[in-house]
N, C-alpha and C positions, 0 to 999 in steps of 0.2 A: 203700497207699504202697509203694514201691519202695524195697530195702534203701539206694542213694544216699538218697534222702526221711528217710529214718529218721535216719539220720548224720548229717544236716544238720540235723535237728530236734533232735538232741542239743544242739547248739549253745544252744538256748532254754531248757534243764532250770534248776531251782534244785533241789539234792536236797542236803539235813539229813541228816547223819551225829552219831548221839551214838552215845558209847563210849568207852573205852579207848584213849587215845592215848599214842606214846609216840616213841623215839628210839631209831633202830637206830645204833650206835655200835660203827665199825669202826676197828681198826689192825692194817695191815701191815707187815711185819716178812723179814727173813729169818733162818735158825736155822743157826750155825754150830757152836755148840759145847753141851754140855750141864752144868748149872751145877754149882758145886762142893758148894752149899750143901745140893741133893734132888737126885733124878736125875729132874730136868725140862729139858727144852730154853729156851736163852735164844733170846728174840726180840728181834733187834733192827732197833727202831722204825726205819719209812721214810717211813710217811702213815698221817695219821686222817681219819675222817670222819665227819659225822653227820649221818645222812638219818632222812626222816620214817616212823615205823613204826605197825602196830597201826592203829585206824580213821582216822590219818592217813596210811596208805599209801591206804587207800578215797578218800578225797577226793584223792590224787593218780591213781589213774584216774580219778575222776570227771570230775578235769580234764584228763584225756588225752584223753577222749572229745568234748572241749570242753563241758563242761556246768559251770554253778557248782557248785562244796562250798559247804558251809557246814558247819563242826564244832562239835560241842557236847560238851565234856569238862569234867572237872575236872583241875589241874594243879598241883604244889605253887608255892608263894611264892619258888622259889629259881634258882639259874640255869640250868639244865637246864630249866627251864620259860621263860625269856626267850630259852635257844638255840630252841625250839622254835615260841617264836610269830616269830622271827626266821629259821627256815626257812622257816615259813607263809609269810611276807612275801616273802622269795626268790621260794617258786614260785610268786607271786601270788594267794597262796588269804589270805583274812579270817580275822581270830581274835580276831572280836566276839562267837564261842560261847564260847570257852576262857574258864574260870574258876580266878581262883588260888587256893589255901588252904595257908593257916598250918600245916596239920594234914594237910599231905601233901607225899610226894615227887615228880618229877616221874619215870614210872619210865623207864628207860635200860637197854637190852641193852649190854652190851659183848662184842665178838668179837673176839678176836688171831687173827690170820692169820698164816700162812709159804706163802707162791705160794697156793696153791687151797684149801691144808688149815689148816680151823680148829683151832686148839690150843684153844682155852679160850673158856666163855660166862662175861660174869658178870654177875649179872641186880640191878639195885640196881629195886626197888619197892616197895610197899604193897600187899596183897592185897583190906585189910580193908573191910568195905561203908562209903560216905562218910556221911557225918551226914545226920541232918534236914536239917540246916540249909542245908549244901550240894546236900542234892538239893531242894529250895526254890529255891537259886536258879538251878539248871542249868536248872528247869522253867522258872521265871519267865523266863531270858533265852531258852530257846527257846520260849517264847509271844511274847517281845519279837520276833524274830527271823520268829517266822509270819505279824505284822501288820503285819511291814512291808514284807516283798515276799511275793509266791507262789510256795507251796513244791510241789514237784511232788511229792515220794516223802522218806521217811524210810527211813533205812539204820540198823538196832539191831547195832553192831560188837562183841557182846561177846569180849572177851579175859581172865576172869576177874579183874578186876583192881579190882572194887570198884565201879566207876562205875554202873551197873545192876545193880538188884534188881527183885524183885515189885513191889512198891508202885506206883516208880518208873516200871518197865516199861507196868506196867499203866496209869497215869494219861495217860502220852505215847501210849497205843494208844486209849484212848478219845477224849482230845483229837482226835486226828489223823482218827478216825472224825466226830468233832463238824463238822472242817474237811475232810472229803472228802480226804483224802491216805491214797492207800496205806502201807502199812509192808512193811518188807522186814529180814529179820532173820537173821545169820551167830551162831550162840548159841555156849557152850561150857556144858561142862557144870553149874556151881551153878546157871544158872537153865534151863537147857533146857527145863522144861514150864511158864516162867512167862511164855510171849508168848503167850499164847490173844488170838484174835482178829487175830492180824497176817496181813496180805494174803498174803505170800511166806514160807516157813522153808527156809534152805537150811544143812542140814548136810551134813558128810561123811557117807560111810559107819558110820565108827564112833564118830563124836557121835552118830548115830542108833542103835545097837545101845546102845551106855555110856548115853547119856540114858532107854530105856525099857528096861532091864535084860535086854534080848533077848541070847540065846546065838546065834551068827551060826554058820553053816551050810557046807556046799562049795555051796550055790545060791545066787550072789548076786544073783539079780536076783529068785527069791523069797522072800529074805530082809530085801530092800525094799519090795517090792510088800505084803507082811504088816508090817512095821514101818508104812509110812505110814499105813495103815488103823487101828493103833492109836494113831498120832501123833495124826489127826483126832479119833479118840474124846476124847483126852485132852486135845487142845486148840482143837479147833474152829476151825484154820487153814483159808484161802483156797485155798491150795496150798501144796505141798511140791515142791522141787528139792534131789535128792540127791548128789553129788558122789561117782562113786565108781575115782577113779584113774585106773587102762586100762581098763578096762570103760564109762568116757564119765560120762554123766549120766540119771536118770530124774527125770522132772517128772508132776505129775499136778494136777489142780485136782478130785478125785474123783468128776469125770465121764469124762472121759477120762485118758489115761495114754498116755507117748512116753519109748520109751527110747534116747536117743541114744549111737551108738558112741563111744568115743576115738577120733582121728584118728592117724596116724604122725609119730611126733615124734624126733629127738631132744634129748633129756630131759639139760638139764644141770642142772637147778635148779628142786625144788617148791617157791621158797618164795614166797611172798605170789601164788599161782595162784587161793588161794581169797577172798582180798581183791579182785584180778581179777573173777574168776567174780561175788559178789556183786555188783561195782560194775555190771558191765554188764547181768547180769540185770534192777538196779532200774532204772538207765538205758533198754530196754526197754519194761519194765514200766509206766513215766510214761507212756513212749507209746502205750498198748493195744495190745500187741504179743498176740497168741497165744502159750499157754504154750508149744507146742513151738518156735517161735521163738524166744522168749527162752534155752530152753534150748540151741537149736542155736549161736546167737552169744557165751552165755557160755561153750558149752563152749570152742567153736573158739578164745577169747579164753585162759583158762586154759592149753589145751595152749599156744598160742602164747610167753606169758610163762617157759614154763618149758626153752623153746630157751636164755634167759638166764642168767650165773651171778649170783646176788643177787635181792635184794628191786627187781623195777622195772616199772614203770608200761603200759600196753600202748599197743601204737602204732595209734595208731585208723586210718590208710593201712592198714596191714596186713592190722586188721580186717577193715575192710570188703572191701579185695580178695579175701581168700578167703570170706566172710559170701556177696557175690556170686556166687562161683562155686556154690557149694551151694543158696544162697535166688535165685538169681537176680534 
């Protein structure tokens, strides 16, 4: 297939995203004086906003690339979780995964702005791992959700935040084997060695150092090549794609092994490059893409989002315009 073919085949994807979902919640401001009360700067309010954040920024590449999301979270009972299935619906994405519970918040980043500079995070969440009972029914409506369209790939968005553990993890990777679907998995560190058996693991660089307790080096590119090999021992993954800054990306399936440059960028904003990166690698991926491939279009994807300032979505024109000139 020809890199157009591919793009175009995105079009047809259904790819399941469970994890961590949340609400990036911005106000800007400008800062004219400094308060009377602490020596902090007053902001005053001009715009808010609340955009979709955490494994729901994933499904909005996924939908950038024209393919369906499908999201499967837990979310609390309260409004914050009604703005959020109310974004969903804005950007045309389903939120027949999203589950409410009594016994959670729905979690919300808050950022104050003045022009470019952040003044202040404030993080309203739950950390804590969700119940039995709620990971019962996250499984049960994503089995509901597998029988009744065709799912092409599974995206594990972890963001420490509760929603994924072992158990959990473990039961949606054998399912998913049961059902011939790939898995594909962005970890953080509580569970980093509990996705054994998933098709794709793609951490940064120093998820991979923090998660196998390795002291990292002035060699980084044999300081990956020696982490993945002990990845595999310990977890018996498909492959590994590493995310490592300017230095590009390495991918391996532990028979061969491609290490792709960084491209020249400028770099206004890392953030959500790695939400990116996974989206379009699993994207890929559904389609039998070759690992170096896949890494080649996530990287270019990554750098590319980070030309922008904020959390946003990749522009699949773009994509593919440079994807082509390198893949022909």
């Amino acid at each position: 297939m020809t890199v157009s073919e591919y793009f175009e085949a995105f079009n047809q994807l259904n790819v399941l995203i469970v994890g961590d979902v949340m609400i990036d919640s911005y106000l800007w401001g400008k800062v004219s004086r400094i308060s009377p009360e602490a020596p902090v700067p007053v902001v005053n309010a001009e715009k808010r906003e609340n955009r979709l954040g955490g494994a729901a920024n994933v499904a909005r590449n996924i939908k950038a690339l024209g393919a369906n999301p499908i999201l499967c979270a837990i979310v609390g009972e309260d409004e914050d979780g009604r703005i959020l299935s109310q974004l969903l619906e804005e950007d045309g994405m389903s939120s027949e995964g999203i589950i409410q519970s009594a016994d959670r918040i729905t979690t919300v980043k808050h950022r104050i702005l003045a022009g470019s500079q952040q003044m202040l995070r404030l993080d309203q969440e739950m950390s804590h791992q969700i119940s039995d009972g709620e990971s019962e029914s996250l499984i049960a409506q994503l089995k509901k959700i597998v029988a009744s369209k065709k799912i092409d790939i599974i995206i594990f968005e972890d963001y420490d935040k509760g929603v994924l553990h072992e158990n959990l993890i473990q039961e949606i990777i054998a399912f998913a084997k049961e059902e011939n679907i790939p898995t594909t998995v962005d970890p953080k560190k509580r569970n980093f060695l509990s996705y054994g058996g998933a098709t794709l693991f793609k951490p940064n660089l120093k998820e991979l150092m923090e998660g196998l307790n390795y002291q990292p080096t002035s060699d980084v590119l044999a300081d990956v090549k020696s982490a993945t090999k002990a990845l595999k021992n310990e977890m018996n993954v498909d492959s590994a794609m590493i995310t490592l800054s300017e230095h590009g990306v390495y991918i391996t399936d532990f028979e061969n092994e491609y290490h792709i440059p960084a491209h020249r960028r400028e770099i206004a904003d890392v953030s959500g490059a790695g939400d990116t990166v996974i989206s379009i690698a699993s994207a890929c991926l559904a389609l039998g893409m070759s690992v170096d491939k896949v890494a080649e279009i996530a990287n270019l994807g990554g750098g590319l989002v980070c030309e922008h300032l904020g959390v946003v979505p990749i522009e699949k024109d773009r994509l593919e315009e440079e994807a082509t000139k390198i893949l022909g």
